[in-house]
C-alpha positions in Angstrom: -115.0 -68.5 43.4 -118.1 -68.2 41.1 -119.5 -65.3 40.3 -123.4 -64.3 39.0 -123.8 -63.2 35.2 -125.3 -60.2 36.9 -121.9 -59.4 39.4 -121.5 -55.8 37.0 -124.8 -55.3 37.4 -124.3 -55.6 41.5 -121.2 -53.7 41.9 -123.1 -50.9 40.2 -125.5 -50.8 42.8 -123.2 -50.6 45.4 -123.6 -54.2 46.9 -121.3 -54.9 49.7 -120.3 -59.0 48.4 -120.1 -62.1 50.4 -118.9 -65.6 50.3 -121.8 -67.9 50.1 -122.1 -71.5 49.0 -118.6 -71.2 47.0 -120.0 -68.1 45.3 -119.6 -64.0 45.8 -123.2 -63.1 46.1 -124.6 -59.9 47.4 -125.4 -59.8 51.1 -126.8 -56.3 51.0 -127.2 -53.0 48.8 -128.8 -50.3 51.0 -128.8 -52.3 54.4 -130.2 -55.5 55.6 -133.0 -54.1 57.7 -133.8 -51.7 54.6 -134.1 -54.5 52.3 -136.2 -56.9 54.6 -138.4 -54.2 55.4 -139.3 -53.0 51.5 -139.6 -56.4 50.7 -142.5 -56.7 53.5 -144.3 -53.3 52.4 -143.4 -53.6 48.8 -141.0 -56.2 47.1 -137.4 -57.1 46.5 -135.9 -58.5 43.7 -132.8 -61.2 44.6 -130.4 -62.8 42.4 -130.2 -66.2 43.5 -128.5 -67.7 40.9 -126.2 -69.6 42.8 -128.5 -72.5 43.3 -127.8 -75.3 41.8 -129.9 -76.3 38.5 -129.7 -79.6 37.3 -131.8 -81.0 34.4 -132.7 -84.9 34.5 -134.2 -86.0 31.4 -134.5 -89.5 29.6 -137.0 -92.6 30.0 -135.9 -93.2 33.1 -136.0 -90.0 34.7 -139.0 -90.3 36.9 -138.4 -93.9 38.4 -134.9 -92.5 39.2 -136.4 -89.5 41.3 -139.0 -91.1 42.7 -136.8 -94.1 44.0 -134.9 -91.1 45.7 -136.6 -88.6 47.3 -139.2 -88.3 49.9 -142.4 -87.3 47.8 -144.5 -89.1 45.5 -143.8 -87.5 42.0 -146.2 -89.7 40.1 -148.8 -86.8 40.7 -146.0 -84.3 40.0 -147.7 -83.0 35.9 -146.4 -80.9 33.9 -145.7 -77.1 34.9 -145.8 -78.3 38.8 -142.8 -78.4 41.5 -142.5 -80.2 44.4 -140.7 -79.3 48.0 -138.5 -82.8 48.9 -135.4 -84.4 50.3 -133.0 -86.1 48.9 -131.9 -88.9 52.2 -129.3 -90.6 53.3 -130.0 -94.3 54.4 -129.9 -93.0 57.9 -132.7 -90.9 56.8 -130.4 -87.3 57.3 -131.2 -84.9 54.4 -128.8 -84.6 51.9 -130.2 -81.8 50.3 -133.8 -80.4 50.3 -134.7 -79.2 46.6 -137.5 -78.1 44.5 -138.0 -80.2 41.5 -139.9 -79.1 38.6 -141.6 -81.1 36.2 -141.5 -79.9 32.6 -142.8 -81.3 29.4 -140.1 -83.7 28.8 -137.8 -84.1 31.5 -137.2 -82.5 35.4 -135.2 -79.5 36.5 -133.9 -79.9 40.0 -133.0 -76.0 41.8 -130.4 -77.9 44.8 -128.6 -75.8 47.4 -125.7 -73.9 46.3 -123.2 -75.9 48.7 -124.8 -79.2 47.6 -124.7 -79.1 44.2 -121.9 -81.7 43.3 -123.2 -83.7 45.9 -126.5 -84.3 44.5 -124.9 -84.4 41.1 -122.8 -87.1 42.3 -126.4 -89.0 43.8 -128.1 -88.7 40.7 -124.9 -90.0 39.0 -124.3 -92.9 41.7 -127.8 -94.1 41.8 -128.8 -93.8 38.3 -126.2 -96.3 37.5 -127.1 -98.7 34.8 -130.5 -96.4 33.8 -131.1 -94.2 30.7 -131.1 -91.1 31.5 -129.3 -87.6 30.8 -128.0 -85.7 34.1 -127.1 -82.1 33.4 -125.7 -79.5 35.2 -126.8 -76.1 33.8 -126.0 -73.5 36.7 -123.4 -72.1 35.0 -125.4 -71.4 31.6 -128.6 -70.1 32.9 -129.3 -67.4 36.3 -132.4 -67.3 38.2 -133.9 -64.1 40.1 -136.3 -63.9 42.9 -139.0 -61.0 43.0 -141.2 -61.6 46.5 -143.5 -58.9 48.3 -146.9 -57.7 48.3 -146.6 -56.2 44.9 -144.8 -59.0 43.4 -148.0 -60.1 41.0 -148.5 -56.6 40.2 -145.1 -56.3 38.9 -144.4 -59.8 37.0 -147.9 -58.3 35.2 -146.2 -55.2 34.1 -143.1 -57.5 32.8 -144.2 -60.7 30.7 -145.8 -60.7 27.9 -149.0 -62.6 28.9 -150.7 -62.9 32.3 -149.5 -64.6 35.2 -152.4 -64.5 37.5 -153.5 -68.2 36.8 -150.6 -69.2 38.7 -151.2 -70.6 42.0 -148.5 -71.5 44.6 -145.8 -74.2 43.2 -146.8 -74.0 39.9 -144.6 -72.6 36.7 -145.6 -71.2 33.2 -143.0 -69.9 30.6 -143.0 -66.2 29.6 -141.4 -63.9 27.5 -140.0 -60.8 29.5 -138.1 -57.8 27.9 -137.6 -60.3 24.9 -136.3 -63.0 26.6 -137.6 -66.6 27.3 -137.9 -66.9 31.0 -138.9 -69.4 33.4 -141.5 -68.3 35.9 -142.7 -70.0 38.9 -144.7 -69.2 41.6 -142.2 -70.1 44.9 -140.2 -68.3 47.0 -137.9 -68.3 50.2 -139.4 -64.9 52.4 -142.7 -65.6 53.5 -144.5 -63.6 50.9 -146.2 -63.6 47.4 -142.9 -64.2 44.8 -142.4 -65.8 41.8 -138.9 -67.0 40.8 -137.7 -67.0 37.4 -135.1 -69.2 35.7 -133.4 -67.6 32.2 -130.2 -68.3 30.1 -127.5 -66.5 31.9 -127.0 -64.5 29.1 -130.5 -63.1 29.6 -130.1 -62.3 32.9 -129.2 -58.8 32.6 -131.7 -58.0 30.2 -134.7 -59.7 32.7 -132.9 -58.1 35.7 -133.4 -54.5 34.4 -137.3 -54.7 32.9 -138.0 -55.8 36.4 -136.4 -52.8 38.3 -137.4 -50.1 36.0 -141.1 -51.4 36.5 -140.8 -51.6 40.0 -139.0 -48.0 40.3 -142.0 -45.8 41.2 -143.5 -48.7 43.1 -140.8 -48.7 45.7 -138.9 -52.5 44.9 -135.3 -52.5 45.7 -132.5 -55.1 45.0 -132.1 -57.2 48.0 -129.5 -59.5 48.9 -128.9 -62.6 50.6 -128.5 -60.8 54.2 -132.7 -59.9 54.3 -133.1 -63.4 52.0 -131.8 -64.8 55.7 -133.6 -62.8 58.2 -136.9 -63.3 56.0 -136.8 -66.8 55.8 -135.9 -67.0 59.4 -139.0 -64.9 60.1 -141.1 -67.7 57.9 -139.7 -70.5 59.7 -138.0 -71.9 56.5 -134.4 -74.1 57.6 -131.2 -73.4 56.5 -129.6 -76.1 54.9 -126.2 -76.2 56.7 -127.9 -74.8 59.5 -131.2 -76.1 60.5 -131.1 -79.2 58.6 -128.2 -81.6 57.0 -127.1 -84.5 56.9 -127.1 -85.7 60.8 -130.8 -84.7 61.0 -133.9 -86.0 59.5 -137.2 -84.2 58.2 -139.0 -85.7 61.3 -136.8 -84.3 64.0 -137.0 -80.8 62.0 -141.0 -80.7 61.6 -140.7 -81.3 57.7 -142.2 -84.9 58.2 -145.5 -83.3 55.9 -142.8 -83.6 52.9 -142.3 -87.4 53.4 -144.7 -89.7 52.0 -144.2 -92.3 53.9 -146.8 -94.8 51.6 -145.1 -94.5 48.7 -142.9 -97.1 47.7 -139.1 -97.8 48.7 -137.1 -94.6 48.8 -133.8 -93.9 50.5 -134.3 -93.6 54.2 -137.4 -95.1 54.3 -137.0 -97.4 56.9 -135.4 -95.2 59.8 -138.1 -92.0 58.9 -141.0 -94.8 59.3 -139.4 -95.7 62.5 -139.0 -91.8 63.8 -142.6 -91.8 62.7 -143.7 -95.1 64.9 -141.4 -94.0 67.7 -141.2 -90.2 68.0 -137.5 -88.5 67.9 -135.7 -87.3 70.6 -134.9 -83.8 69.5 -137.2 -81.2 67.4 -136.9 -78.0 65.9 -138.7 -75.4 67.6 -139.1 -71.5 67.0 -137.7 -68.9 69.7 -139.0 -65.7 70.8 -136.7 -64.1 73.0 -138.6 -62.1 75.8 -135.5 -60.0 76.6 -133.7 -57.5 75.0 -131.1 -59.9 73.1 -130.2 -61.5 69.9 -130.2 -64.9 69.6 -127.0 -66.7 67.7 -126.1 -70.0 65.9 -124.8 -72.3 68.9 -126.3 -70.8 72.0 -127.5 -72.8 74.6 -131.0 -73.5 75.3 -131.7 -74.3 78.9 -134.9 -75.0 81.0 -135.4 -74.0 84.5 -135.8 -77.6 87.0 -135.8 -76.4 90.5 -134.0 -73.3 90.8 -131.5 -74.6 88.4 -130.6 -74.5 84.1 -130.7 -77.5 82.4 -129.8 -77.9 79.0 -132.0 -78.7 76.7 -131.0 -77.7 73.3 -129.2 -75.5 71.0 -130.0 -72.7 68.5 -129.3 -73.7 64.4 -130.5 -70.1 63.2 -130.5 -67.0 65.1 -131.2 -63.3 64.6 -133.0 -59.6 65.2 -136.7 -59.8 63.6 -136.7 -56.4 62.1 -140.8 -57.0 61.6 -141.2 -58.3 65.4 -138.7 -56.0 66.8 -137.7 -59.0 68.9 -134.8 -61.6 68.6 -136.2 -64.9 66.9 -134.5 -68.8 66.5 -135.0 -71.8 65.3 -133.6 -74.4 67.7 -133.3 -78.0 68.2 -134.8 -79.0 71.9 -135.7 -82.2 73.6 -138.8 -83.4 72.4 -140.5 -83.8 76.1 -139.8 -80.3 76.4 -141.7 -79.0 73.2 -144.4 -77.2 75.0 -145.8 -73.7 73.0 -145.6 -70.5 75.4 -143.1 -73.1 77.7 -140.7 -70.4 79.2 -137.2 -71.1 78.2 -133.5 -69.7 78.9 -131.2 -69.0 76.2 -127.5 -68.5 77.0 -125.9 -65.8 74.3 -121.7 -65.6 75.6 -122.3 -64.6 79.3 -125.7 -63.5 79.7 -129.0 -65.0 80.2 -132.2 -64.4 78.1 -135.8 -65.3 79.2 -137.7 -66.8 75.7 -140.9 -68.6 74.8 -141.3 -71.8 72.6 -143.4 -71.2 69.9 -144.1 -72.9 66.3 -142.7 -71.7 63.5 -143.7 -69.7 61.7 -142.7 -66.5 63.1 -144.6 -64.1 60.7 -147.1 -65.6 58.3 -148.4 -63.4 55.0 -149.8 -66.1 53.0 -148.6 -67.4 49.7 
């Protein structure tokens, strides 16, 4: 199993370690509620480095990725990232990334569970092109510092200011003497940056940004409150809310596909969904009743004094900001309806909830 340059770093905190994605990440330090809540009033700082980074470089870079993915890179200049799929030809997402254009060539952050996959699509469809596809997870780490205070604290960190960053845009900085990648994105809802360094720097970049965020209240966090505060944005799962059986339409991502572009993988099926509709669509939950909402439950609709299904729930949990049990789900399209009163089956029991659209809670970027 792989571990994070910064594993030490977590055991001295005290992190309680999960399997995730073929790595031992933390899940939590203090507590899952703890964490989500700190990073809300103040911020958290995650190790996420076991996303997968892949460099694609060479003169045929771009025409490689834009014959591949959903969005229209041409636009894509340097010190920019864009949110996209990589698609089957059935249109089902392979992966959904961020790509990054640099100077020279294109970094690629891919889901930790995907990463030889998409290696293997780069590989498979580049075929015959000039080009250099590099996988560079293992040599480098990236962090994630998100929360209100998050600019404050990045300030207090790099060497020059990173306040002319708006949202999906990158600069690179020098923090406690090291060259470090940082990018306005994140996966919680709130103001973050996320910052890509050699994983030999990682400790270094790890500790400058907790000793400046001591008296301000940040905390490690780990990937238990990464979960329930992306849930809270309305952000999928991959593996979860989306993969490869379900296409950006049917999971209300159809904004990320651009549709006039020219040929891509799964064109023709998404301009179909598009002309057509889908049958199925991810919706948010709100469970009315004291209950938490889980991974398979049943999603039923009340027809004359009887439950009919009409879905099933993909992501499921306690919203420690609500105070109320959230889900994404996947119901019939002719019965997405906001404020529609719905039934959600968790073991034995019934729970009244209302369809809403995601997001749950909404800070701004």
């Amino acid at each position: 199993m792989n571990r994070s340059p910064l594993h030490d770093a977590h055991k001295k905190l005290g992190a309680r370690f999960i399997e995730f994605g073929g790595w031992e990440m933390p899940l939590q330090y203090s507590g899952v509620v703890e964490e989500h809540k700190t990073v809300r009033a103040a911020a958290g700082l995650f190790d996420v480095s076991h996303l997968g980074r892949i460099e694609v470089a060479g003169p045929d870079a771009f025409r490689l990725l834009n014959n591949i993915v959903t969005a229209e890179l041409a636009g894509l200049s340097a010190g920019t990232i864009a949110y996209t799929f990589f698609c089957n030809e059935e249109g089902g997402i392979l992966d959904d990334v961020l790509i990054y254009r640099r100077s020279s060539d294109f970094l690629i952050c891919a889901n930790a569970a995907n990463r030889e996959k998409i290696l293997d699509w780069l590989a498979t469809k580049g075929r015959g092109m000039t080009l250099e596809i590099r996988d560079v997870t293992m040599s480098t780490a990236q962090l994630a510092l998100q929360g209100p205070l998050a600019k404050k604290l990045i300030a207090e960190v790099c060497d020059r200011d990173c306040d002319i960053l708006t949202y999906h845009h990158f600069v690179t900085r020098t923090v406690a003497g090291k060259e470090v990648m940082v990018a306005r994105s994140g996966y919680t809802g709130e103001i973050g940056f996320e910052l890509v360094m050699a994983a030999g720097d990682a400790g270094a970049v790890w500790d400058a940004i907790l000793a400046a965020g001591t008296e301000s209240g940040l905390k490690p966090a780990g990937l238990g409150a990464r979960d329930t505060l992306r849930l809270e944005a309305g952000l999928t799962l991959y593996g979860h809310d989306i993969d490869e059986t379900t296409s950006p339409m049917e999971a209300g991502l159809q904004r990320f596909v651009n549709l006039e572009k020219g040929g891509f993988e799964g064109k023709t099926p998404l301009s179909v969904q598009r002309a057509i509709g889908v049958k199925r669509r991810l919706v948010g939950l709100v469970l009315e009743d004291k209950g938490i909402p889980r991974e398979g439950c049943t999603v039923y609709r009340e027809s004359d004094g009887n439950l009919v299904e009409v879905g099933v729930i993909t992501s499921g949990n306690f919203s420690p900001s609500l105070g109320k049990g959230i889900a994404l789900a996947y119901v019939a399209s002719d019965t997405v309806q906001p404020g529609l009163q719905l039934v959600v089956g968790v073991r034995d029991k019934r729970f009244r909830a209302r369809l809403v659209e995601p997001p749950f809670y909404r800070r701004g970027k």
